[in-house]
C-alpha positions as CSV (number, residue, x, y, z in Angstrom):
1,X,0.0,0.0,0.0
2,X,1.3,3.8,-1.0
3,X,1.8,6.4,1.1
4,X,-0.7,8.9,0.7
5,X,0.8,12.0,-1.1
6,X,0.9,15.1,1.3
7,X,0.2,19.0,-0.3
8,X,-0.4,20.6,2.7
9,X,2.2,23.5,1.6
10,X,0.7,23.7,-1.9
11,X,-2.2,24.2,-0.5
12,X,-1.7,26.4,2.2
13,X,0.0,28.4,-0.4
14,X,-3.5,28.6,-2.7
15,X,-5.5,29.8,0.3
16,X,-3.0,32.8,1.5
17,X,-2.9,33.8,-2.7
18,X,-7.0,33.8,-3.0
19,X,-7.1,35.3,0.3
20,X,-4.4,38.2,-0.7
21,X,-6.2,38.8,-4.3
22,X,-10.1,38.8,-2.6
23,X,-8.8,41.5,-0.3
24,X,-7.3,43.6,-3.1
25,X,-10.3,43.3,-4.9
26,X,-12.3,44.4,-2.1
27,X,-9.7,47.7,-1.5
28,X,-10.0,49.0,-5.2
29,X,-13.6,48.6,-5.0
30,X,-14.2,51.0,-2.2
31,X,-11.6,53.5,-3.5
32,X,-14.0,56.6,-4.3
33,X,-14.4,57.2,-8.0
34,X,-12.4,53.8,-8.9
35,X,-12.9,51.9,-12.5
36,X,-14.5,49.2,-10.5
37,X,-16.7,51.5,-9.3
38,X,-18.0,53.2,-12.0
39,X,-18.5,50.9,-14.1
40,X,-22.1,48.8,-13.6
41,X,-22.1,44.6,-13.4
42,X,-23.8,42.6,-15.2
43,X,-25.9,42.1,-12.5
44,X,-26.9,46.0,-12.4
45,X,-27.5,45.8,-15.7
46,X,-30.3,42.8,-15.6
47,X,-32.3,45.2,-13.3
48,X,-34.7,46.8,-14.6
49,X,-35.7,50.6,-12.9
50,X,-38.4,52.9,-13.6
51,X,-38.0,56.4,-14.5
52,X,-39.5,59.5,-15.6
53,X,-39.3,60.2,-19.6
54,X,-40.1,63.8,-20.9
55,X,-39.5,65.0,-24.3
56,X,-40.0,68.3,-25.2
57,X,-43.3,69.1,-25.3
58,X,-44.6,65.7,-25.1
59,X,-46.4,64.6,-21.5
60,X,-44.5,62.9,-19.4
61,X,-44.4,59.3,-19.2
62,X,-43.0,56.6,-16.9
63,X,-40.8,54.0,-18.8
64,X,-38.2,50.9,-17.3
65,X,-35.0,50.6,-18.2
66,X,-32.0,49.0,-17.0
67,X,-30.2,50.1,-14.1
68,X,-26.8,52.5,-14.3
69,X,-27.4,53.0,-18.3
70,X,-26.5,56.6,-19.4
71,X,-30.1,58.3,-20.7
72,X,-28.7,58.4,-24.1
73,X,-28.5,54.6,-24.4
74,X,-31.8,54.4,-23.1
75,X,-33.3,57.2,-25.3
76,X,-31.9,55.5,-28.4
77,X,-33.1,52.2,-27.0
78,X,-36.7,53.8,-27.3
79,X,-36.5,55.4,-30.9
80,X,-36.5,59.0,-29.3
81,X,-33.8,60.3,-32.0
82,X,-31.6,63.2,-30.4
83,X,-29.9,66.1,-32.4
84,X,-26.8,67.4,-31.5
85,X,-28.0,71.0,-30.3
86,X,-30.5,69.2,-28.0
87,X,-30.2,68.8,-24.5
88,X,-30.2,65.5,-22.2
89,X,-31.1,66.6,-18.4
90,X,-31.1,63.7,-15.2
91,X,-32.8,65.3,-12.6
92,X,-32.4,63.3,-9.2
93,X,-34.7,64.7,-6.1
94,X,-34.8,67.8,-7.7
95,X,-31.2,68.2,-8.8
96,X,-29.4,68.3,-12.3
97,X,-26.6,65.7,-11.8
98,X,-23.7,65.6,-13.9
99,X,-20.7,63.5,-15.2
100,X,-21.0,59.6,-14.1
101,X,-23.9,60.4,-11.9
102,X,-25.9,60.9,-14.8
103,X,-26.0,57.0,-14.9
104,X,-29.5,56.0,-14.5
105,X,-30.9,55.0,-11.0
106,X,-34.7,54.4,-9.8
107,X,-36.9,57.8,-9.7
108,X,-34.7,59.2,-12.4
109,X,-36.3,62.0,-14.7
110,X,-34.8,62.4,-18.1
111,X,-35.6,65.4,-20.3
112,X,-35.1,65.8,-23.6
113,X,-35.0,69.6,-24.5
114,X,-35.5,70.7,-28.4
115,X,-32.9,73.2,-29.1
116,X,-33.2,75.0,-32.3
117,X,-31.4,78.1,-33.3
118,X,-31.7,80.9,-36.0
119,X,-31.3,84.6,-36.4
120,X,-34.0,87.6,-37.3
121,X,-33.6,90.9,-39.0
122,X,-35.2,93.8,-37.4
123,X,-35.9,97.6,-38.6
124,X,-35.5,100.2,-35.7
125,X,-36.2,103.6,-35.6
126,X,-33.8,106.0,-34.7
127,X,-35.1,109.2,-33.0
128,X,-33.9,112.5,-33.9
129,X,-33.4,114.4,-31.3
130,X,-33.6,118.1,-30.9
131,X,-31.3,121.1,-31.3
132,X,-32.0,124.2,-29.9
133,X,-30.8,127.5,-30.2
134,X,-30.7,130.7,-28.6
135,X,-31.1,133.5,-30.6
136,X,-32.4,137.1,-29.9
137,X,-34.2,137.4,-32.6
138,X,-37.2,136.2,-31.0
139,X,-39.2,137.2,-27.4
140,X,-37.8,135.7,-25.2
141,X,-38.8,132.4,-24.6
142,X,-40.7,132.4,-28.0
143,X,-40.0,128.8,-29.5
144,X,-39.9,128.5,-33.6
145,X,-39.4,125.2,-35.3
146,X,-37.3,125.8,-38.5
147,X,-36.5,122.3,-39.0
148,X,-39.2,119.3,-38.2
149,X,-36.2,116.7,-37.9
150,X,-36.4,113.5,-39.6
151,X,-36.4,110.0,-37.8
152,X,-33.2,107.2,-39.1
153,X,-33.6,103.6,-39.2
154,X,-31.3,101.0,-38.1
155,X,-31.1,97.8,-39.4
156,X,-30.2,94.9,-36.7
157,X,-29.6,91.2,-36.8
158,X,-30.6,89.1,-33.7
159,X,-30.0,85.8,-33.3
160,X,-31.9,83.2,-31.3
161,X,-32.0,80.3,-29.2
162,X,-35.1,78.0,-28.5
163,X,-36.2,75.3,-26.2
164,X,-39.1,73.5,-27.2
165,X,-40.2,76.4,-29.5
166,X,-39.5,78.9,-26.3
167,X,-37.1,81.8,-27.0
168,X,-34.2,81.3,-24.3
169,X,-31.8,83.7,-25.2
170,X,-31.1,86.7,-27.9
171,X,-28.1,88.3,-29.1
172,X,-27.7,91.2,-31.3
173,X,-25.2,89.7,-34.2
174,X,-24.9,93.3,-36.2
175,X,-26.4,96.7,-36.5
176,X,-26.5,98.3,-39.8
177,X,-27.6,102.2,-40.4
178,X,-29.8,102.5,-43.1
179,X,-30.8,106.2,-43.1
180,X,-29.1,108.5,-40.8
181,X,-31.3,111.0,-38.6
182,X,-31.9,114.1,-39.0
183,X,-32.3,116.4,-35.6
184,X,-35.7,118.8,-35.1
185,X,-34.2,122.5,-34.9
186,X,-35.6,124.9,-32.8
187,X,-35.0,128.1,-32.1
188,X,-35.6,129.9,-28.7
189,X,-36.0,133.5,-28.2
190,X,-33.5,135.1,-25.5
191,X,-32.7,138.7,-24.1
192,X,-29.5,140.2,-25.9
193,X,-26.8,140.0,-24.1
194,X,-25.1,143.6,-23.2
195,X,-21.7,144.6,-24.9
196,X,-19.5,145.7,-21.8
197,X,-17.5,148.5,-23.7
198,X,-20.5,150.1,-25.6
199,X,-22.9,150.5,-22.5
200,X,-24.4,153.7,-21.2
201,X,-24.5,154.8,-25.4
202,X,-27.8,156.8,-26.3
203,X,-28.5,153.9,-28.8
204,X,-32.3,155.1,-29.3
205,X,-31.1,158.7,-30.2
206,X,-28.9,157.2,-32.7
207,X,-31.8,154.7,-33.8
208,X,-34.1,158.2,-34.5
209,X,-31.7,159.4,-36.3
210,X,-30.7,156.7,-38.5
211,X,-34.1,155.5,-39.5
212,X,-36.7,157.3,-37.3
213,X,-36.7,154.5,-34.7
214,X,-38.4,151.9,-36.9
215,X,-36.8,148.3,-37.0
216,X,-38.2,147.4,-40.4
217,X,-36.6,150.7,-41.7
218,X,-35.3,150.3,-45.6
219,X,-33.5,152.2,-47.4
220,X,-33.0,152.2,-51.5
221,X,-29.3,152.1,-51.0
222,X,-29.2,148.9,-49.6
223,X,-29.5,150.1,-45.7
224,X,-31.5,148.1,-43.3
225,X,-33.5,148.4,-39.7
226,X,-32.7,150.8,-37.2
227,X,-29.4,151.1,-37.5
228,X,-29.6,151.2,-41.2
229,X,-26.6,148.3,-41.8
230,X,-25.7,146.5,-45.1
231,X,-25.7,143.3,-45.4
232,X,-21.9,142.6,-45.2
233,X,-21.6,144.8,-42.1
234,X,-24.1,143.2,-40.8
235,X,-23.1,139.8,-41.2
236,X,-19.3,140.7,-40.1
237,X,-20.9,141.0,-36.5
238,X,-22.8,137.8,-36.4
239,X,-25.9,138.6,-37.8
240,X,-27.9,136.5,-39.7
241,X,-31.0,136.9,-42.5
242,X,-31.6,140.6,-42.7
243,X,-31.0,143.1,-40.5
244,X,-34.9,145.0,-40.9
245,X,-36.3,141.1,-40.0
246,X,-34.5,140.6,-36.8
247,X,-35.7,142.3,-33.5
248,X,-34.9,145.6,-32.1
249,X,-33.2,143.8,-29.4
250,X,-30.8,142.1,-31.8
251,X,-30.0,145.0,-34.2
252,X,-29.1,146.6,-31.2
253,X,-26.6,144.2,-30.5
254,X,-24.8,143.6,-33.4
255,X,-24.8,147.6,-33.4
256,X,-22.8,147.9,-29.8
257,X,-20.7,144.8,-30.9
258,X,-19.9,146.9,-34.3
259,X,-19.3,149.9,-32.2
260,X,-17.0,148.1,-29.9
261,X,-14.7,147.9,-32.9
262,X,-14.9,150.4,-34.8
263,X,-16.3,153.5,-32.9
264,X,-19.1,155.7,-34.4
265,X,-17.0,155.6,-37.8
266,X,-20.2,153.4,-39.3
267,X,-22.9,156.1,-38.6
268,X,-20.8,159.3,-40.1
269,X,-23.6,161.7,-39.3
270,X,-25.6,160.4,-37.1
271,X,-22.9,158.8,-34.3
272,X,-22.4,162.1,-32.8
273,X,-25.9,161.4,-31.0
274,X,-24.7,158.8,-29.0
């Protein structure tokens, strides 16, 4: 009769190796974020979970699916095609989650969002405004229009994004001018400022004597209002139209500014009576 054949060592040896690679095993597996994981058995897999399916505008509807599958598998697994401007949301107790998370659990909602995008052209008026200016020739404050202004347009390119037909966002792509504005001019009556140099002057005696005292005075010779000026002399000093249109108040002006530089020299007879 043989001895029986002893493997106590080989075996001791088998146990102590099974032992060592079960415990690794078990060490990777809780490591937090680890391969092993992340990544579902085929066990998950076989299970079968329900969640909540809404597409776009579609109601809602509660479908199974296997357990830890990203929505996308499961969307395609269901014929609900998916462009690639849509959007794929897992909502979790209320909560958008993200990256592996996103892996299907029980209670799950998955939306699918329509996203569509395109751009719109736009006219826009432009106002015109208003310019005013202060002139003398008017009472003062006595407002004239001489210039009704004329509103511009602007031509402006907006693009858009949609969610299930909703517009989400808009951005302004360009912005052409198409017709420039045109500003409303008015004019506003004011009281003539005084001429420092030129005050305490006896400008009505040298108004009587120029053209009796009346602003709408004319002469023949090509002499105008009170102070019976030309045209050139009239517009070296600022003025503006004709002298016999503007107001006393404003013929006298132009007068002291005229006298300022040049003395009584432009009234030959008459400056004496100042």
């Amino acid at each position: 009769m043989r001895a029986p054949i002893r493997h106590h060592g080989v075996l001791r040896q088998l146990t102590r190796t099974t032992v060592a690679a079960t415990a690794a095993a078990v060490a990777v597996s809780l490591i937090p974020g680890s391969a092993i994981a992340a990544t579902p058995t085929a066990a998950d897999t076989a299970v079968e979970v329900p969640v909540r399916l809404k597409v776009a505008d579609r109601a809602a509807e509660k479908v199974a699916t296997p357990k830890q599958v990203w929505p996308a598998t499961m969307l395609s697994s269901r014929g609900v095609k998916v462009d690639h401007d849509d959007l794929i949301d897992v909502v979790r107790k209320g909560r958008h989650v993200k990256g592996d998370r996103r892996r299907l659990r029980q209670g799950d909602t998955v939306k699918v969002i329509r996203v569509k995008k395109d751009s719109v052209i736009r006219r826009v008026r432009i106002a015109p405004g208003t310019v005013t200016v202060s002139v003398t020739s008017l009472k003062p404050g006595r407002r004239k229009v001489v210039a009704p202004g004329r509103p511009g347009v602007r031509r402006v390119k907006v693009a858009r994004t949609r969610h299930n037909g909703d517009v989400v966002k808009r951005r302004v792509v360009s912005r052409t001018t198409v017709r420039a504005a045109k500003p409303r001019r008015v004019l506003v009556g004011r009281k003539a400022a005084p001429v420092a140099a030129s005050d305490g002057l006896n400008w009505t005696a040298l108004a009587k004597c120029e053209s009796g005292g009346n602003p709408r005075a004319v002469n023949p010779a090509g002499y105008y209002g009170l102070y019976q000026f030309d045209i050139g002399t009239w517009r070296s000093v600022g003025g503006r139209g004709m002298p016999s249109q503007a107001s006393p108040a404003e013929q006298t002006l132009r007068a002291k500014i005229l006298h300022k530089s040049r003395g009584s020299s432009p009234w030959p007879y008459c400056g004496r009576f100042l």
